[in-house]
N, C-alpha and C positions, 0 to 999 in steps of 0.2 A: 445370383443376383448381380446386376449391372447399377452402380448408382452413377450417376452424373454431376460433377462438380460444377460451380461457375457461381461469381459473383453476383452480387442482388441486386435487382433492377428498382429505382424506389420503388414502382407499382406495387410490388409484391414484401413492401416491407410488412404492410398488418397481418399477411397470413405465416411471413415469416418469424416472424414477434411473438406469435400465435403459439408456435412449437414449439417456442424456447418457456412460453410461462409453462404450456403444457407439461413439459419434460420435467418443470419444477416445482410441479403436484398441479395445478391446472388454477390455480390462483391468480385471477387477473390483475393486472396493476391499477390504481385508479387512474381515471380519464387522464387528469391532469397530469399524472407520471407518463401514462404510454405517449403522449401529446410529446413530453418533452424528450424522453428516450427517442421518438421517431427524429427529434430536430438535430438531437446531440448522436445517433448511426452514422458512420461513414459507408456508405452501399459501398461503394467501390473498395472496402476491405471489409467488406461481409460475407461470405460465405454461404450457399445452402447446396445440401446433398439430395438430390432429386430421385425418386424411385418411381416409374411411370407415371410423370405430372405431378408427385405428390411430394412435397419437404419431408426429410424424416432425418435430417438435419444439422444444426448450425454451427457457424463460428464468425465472431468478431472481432474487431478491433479500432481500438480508439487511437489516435497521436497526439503524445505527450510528451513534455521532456522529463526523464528522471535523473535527480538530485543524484550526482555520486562522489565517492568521496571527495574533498580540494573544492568541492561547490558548483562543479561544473553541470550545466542541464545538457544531456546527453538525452535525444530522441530517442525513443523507446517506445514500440508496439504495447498497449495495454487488452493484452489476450481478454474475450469477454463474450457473453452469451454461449458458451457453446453447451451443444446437446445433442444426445440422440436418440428418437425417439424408440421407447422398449419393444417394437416388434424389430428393431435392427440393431439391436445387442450386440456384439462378438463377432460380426460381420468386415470391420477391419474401414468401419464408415469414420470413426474418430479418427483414427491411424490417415488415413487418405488426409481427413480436412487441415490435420495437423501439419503432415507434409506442405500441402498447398498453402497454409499458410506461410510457414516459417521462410520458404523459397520467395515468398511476396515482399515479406517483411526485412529481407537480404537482399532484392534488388530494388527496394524502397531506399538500400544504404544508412538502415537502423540495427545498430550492431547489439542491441539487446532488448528483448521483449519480458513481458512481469504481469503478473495475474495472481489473483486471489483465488484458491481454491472450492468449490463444494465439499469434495472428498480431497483428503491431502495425498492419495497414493496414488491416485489418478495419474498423475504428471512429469513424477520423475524418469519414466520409459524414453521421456520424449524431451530430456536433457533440462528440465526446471528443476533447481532448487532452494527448496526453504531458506528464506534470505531473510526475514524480516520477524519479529515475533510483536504482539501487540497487549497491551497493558490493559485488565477491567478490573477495575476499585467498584467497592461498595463501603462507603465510608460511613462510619457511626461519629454525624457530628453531634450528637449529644453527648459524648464520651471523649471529643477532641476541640481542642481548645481551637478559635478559628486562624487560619496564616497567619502570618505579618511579619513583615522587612522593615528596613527601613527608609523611608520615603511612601510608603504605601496611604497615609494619610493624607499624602497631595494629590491623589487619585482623584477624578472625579466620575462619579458612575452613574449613568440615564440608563432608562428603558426604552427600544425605538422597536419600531415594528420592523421585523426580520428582512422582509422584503425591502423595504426604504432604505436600510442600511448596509444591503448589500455591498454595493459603493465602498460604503468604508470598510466594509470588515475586510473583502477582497485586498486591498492596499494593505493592509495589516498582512494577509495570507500571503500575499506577493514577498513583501521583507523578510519570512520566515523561513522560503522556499531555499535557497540556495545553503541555508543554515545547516543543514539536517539533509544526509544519505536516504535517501526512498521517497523522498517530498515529489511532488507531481506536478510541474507547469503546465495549467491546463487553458485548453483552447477556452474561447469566451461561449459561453453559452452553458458551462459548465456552474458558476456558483448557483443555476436556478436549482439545483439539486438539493444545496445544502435549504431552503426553505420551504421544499415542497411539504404540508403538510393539510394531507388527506384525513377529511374527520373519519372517516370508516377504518382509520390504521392507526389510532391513536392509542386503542385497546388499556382505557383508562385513563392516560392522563388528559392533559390539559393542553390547549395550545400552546404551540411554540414562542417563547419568548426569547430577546434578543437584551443584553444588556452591553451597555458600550464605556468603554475605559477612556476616559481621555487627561490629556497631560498638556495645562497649557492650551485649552481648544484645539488640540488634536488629536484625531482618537488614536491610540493605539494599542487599541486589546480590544478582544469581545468573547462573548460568552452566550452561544445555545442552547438551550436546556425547555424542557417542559415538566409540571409537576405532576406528581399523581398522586392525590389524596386519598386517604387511607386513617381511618380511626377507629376506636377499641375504645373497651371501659374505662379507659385511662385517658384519652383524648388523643389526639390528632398524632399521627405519627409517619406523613406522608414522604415522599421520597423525589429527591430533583434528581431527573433524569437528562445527563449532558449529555447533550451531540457534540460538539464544537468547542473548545476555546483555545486561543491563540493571544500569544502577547509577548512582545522579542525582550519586554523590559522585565527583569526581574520584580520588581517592585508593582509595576502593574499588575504581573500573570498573580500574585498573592495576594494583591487586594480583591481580581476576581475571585478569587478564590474564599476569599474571608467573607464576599458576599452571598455564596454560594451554600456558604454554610450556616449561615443566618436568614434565609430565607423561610417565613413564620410557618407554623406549620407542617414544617418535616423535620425526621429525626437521620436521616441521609443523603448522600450524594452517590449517585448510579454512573460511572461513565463506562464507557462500552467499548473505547479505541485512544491509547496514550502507549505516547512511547515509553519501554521498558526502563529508561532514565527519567523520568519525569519530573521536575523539582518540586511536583506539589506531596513527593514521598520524605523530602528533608524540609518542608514547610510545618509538619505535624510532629507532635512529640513521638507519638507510638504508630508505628508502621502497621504494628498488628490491627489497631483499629482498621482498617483501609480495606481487608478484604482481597487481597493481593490474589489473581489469576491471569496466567498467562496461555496465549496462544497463537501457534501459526499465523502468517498474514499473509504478506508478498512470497511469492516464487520468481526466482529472477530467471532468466535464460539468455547467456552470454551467443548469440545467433553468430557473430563475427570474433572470436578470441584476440585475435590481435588487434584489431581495431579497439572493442571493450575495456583490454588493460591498460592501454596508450591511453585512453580517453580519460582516467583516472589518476590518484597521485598516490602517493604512500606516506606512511610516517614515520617510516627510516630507508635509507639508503636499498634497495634491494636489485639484487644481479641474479638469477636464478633461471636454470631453463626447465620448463615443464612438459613434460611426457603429457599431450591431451588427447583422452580415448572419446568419441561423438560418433556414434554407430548413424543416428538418427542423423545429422547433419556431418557428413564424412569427408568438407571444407576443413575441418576446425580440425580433425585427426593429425598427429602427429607431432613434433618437436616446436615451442616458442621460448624464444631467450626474451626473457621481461627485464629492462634495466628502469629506475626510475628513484623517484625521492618526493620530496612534498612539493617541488615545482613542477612536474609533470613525468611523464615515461615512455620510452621506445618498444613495443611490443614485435618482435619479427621471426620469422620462421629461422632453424638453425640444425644444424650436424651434428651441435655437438652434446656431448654425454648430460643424461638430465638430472636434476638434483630431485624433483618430487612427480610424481606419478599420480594421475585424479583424471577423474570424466568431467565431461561438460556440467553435469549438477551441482558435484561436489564445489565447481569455478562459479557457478551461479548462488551456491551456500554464501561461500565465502566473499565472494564480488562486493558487497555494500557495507561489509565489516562488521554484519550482526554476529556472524559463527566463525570460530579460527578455523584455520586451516590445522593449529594441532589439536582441536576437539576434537571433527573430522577423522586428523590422523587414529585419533586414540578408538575411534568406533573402525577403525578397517578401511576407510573410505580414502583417503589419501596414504600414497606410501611414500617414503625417505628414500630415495636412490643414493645420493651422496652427505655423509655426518655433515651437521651442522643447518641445511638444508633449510629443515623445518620450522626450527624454530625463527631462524631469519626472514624468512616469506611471510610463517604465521606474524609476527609484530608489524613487518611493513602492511601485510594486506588489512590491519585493524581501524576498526575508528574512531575517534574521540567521545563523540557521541554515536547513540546509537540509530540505526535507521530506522526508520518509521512510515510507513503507509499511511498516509492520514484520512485519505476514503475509498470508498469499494469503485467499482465500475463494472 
C-alpha cells in the first residue's frame, strides 16, 4: 500500500470531516456544530492520508497558547481529529501522519503540542505524556449544606441567555487564563462552542442556561449548566448538569456555587471537567458527599526540549542536566543543562555528567506540574544518575496549583 500525505484543501473539508465522525462510530454532528467546526479547522494544519482518491485518514490541529507554569501563554499545537479508517489498521498510516505532523509543528516554532486522548495508550509511542488529570463531582445537595464565604451575600446573580453573554463571560475566562498551568488562550471564534446546544443531544435535559455573578455592575463569574428532571414516588429529584463556571474571586465562585445547589427541583450537581484542586471541595462540609472521580485529560508533548523548559519557571532554584531519550523526534536526543528559578530559565545542550535520565513523555508528564518527577521515578520511568538529583528537579518542576484543561478540541 502507497498512501499519500498532504494538507487539506477547504474544498475537501466536508468529506474530510466525513471520516473523522466516521472513524468515531459514524455519528454525525449537528448542522450547527459541523457549520462551526468547519470555521474553527485550520486546512493548512490538517492533514488527510489518501489511498487511491479516497481519505482513510486524518489529523489536526488548532493554535493556542498554553498556560505554563510562571503564567506564561506559550504556543502550542492542540493535536485533534485524528483517525484512521479500519480497513488501514496497522499499516504504519498513524505513525506517517504523526511524523508529518510533529515536523510542521517544529518549523511553525511551537515548542509544544497537547491533546486529549480517545484511547490513553495510543500516544505515548509518539512522546505524549499524561500531564493533566480532570475532576467529576456528582454532588448530593440534599445532604450538603449550600457554599458560602464571606462576602458572598454581595453577590449579585441574573439569568442571561448564553449566547448574549458570551461577551461577558469570555473576559471572565480571559482573567482566569494565565492563573492556572494547561488553561488555553484561544483564537476568537472559539467561545461559540461553549453555547452550542443542539436539541437532538441534549438526551434529557433541558436547555442550556447561563447565570451571571456580578460585583458592583461587573460581572465577574458565570455559570453553565442545564437541568434534567427526574421524579419518583417521592417527588422531584432532578439533577444540574454544569458545563462551565468560572470566577477568579473567591467569594463569587461560592455564591455560584450556593446557587447551584438551590436550584428547585434537584437533589444534585453533575460537573464533568474541574481541576483536581477545585475549591468547591473546601466549600462543603463532607467531600464524601461529592462523588469524587478522577481522570486522564491533556497529554502534553515537549516537540523542542530546550526551548519548552526555558519557556517556563520553577518554584526553587534548579541546576540539573538531563539525559533526554526521543526515538520519535531524535532533535531532542541527548544531554540539556536546565538552570532556572520562579523568574525564569536557560535550557541548553551540554557535555557534561547528567543527574536524571527520562524520555520525551515522561518531560511531557511532568512539564505542567500535575505528576512529579519522583512519582515517575518510583514507577521506573525516570532514573537518578547523580544522589540528590531527584528530588531537587521533582520540587522545582511542581506547581502550586494544579493544571487543568478546561475544554476538549
Amino acid at each position: 500500500m502507497t498512501t499519500e500525505l498532504r494538507m487539506l484543501r477547504p474544498e475537501e473539508w466536508d468529506g474530510w470531516f466525513g471520516k473523522v465522525e466516521l472513524a468515531f462510530g459514524g455519528v454525525g454532528e449537528a448542522p450547527e456544530e459541523r457549520v462551526l467546526w468547519q470555521q474553527l479547522t485550520e486546512a493548512e494544519r490538517s492533514i488527510a492520508a489518501w489511498d487511491e482518491g479516497e481519505i482513510v485518514g486524518t489529523a489536526g490541529a488548532f493554535s493556542f497558547g498554553l498556560t505554563v507554569p510562571g503564567g506564561a501563554s506559550v504556543p502550542a499545537a492542540g493535536v485533534t481529529m485524528v483517525s484512521v479508517q479500519p480497513t488501514h489498521r496497522r499499516r504504519g498510516v498513524l505513525r506517517s501522519m504523526m511524523r508529518r505532523q510533529l515536523d510542521d509543528v517544529r518549523e511553525r516554532g511551537e515548542a509544544l503540542a497537547v491533546l486529549t486522548a480517545s484511547e490513553g495508550s495510543i500516544y505515548g509511542r509518539f512522546g505524549y505524556g499524561a500531564a493533566t488529570l480532570e475532576m467529576r463531582l456528582d454532588v448530593d445537595t440534599l445532604r450538603l449544606a449550600p457554599p458560602d464565604v464571606p462576602g458572598a451575600d454581595g453577590v449579585r446573580l441574573r439569568l442571561a441567555d448564553p449566547a448574549k453573554a458570551l461577551a461577558d463571560c469570555e473576559r471572565v475566562y480571559a482573567r482566569t487564563v494565565a492563573a492556572r498551568p494547561g488553561m488555553l488562550a484561544r483564537q476568537p471564534g472559539w467561545e461559540q462552542l461553549a453555547v452550542l446546544d443542539p436539541e437532538r443531544e441534549r438526551n434529557g435535559k433541558g436547555r442550556l442556561q447561563c447565570v451571571l455573578a456580578e460585583v458592583d455592575g461587573e460581572v465577574r463569574g458565570y455559570a453553565r449548566y442545564a437541568v434534567e428532571p427526574r421524579w419518583n414516588s417521592e417527588g422531584a429529584h432532578g439533577t444540574v448538569r454544569l458545563q462551565h463556571i468560572a470566577a477568579p474571586d473567591p467569594e463569587v465562585y461560592a455564591a455560584l456555587w450556593r446557587y447551584l445547589f438551590g436550584i428547585d427541583l434537584t437533589s444534585s450537581v453533575a460537573a464533568h471537567n474541574l481541576p483536581v484542586d477545585d475549591p468547591v471541595l473546601h466549600l462543603v462540609a463532607d467531600m464524601r458527599r461529592c462523588g469524587i472521580r478522577l481522570r486522564d485529560d491533556a497529554y502534553v508533548r515537549t516537540v523542542e526540549v530546550g526551548a519548552a523548559l526555558a519557556a517556563r519557571t520553577y518554584q526553587r532554584p534548579v541546576d540539573v542536566v538531563l539525559e533526554v531519550s526521543d526515538a520519535f523526534c531524535p532533535w531532542n536526543e541527548g544531554r540539556w543543562r536546565l538552570t532556572g528559578d520562579e523568574r525564569g530559565a536557560v535550557c541548553e545542550r551540554t557535555t557534561e555528567a547528567p543527574g536524571l535520565a527520562l524520555s520525551a513523555r515522561e518531560l511531557g508528564s511532568a512539564y505542567l506540574g500535575g505528576f512529579t518527577l519522583s512519582e515517575l521515578a518510583a514507577a521506573g520511568r525516570v532514573r537518578e544518575l547523580r544522589p540528590g538529583a531527584l528530588r531537587a528537579a521533582s520540587v522545582a518542576f511542581a506547581s502550586d496549583v494544579a493544571p487543568w484543561l478546561p475544554h476538549g478540541f
